[in-house]
Structures are given as structure tokens and as C-alpha cells.
C-alpha positions in Angstrom: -84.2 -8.2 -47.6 -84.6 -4.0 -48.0 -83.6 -2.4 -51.3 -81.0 -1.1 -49.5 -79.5 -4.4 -48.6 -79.8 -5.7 -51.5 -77.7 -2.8 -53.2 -74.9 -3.2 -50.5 -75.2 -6.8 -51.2 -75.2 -6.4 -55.2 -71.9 -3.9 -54.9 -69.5 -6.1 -52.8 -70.4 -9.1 -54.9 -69.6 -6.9 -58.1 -66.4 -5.8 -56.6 -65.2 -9.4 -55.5 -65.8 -10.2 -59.2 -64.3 -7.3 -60.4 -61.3 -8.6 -59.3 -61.4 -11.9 -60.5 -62.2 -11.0 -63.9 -59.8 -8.1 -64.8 -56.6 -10.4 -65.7 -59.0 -12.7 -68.4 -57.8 -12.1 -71.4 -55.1 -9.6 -70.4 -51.6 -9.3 -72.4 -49.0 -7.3 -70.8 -46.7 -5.6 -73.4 -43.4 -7.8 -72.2 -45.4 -10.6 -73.7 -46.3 -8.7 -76.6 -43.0 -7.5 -77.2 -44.6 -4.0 -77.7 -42.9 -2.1 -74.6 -43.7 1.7 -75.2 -40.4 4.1 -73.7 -41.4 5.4 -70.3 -44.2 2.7 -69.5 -44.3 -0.2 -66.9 -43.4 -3.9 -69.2 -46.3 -5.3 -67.3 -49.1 -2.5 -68.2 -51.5 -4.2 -70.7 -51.5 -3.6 -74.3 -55.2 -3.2 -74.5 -57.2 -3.3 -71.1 -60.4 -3.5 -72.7 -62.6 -2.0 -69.6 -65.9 -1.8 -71.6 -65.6 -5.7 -71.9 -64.4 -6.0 -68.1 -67.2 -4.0 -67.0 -70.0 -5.6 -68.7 -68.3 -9.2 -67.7 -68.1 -8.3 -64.6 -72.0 -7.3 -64.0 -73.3 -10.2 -65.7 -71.3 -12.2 -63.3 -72.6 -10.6 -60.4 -75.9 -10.2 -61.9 -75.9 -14.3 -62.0 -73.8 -14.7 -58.4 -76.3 -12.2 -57.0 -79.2 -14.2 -58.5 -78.2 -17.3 -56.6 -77.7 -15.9 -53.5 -81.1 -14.2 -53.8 -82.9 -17.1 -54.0 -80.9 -19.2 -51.7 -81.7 -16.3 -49.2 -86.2 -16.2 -50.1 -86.4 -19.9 -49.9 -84.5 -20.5 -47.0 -81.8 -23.0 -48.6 -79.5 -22.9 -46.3 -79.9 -22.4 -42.8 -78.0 -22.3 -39.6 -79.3 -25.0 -38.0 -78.6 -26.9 -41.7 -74.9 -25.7 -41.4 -75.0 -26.7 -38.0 -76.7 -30.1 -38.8 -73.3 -30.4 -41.0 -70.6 -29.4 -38.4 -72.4 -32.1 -36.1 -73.3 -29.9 -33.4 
């Protein structure tokens, strides 16, 4: 696998998780009862991105990890999948 692969590889893995991590932990200010005039009810009280962020690469960094070394040793192949199909 090229460097360049990897990176492309690294960034849509980081994005997917992006996504499933930004509603942890997030309070909308309906359910804090702390609606500012002129704002959405459902915008968060605190976002806390910093966290998110960091969350969110040490995920990947561990997804990414896996799917390194299932990729270097060979741990799933198609004939493998195939094998499992029964064809």
C-alpha cells in the first residue's frame, strides 16, 4: 500500500468516524432548558470540538490500525469471502 493510499484510506475512515462520534455526549439547549433568543433549541450547549476531534483520530487511528494489518497479512481474502458465500 503507497503513502498515498494510505492517507486517502486514513481520511475517509476519520470522516466516517467523525460522524459517529459528534452526537456522544452532546446536550441540545431544549434539554438544558438554556435556549438563547435567536438560536436553533437543538444547537448544543457546549459542542466541545477539541474533545470530538481528538476522539475522533484515536478512533481512526485504532480502525485504521486494524485494517492495516488485516490488509499486510492477508487476513481476509477473496477467495476467503468467496469460500463463505459458497461459490
Amino acid at each position: 500500500m503507497s503513502i498515498a493510499t494510505a492517507i486517502a484510506i486514513y481520511f475517509i475512515i476519520w470522516w466516517v468516524v467523525l460522524f459517529a462520534v459528534l452526537p456522544w455526549g452532546v446536550r441540545s439547549q431544549h434539554e438544558s432548558n438554556a435556549v438563547s433568543p435567536g438560536t436553533d433549541p437543538g444547537a448544543p450547549v457546549s459542542p466541545r470540538v477539541g474533545r470530538t476531534l481528538f476522539v475522533t483520530t484515536v478512533a481512526a487511528s485504532v480502525v485504521f490500525a486494524l485494517c492495516f494489518v488485516v490488509y499486510s497479512y492477508r487476513l481476509v481474502t477473496i477467495e476467503g469471502l468467496a469460500a463463505l458465500l459458497g461459490r
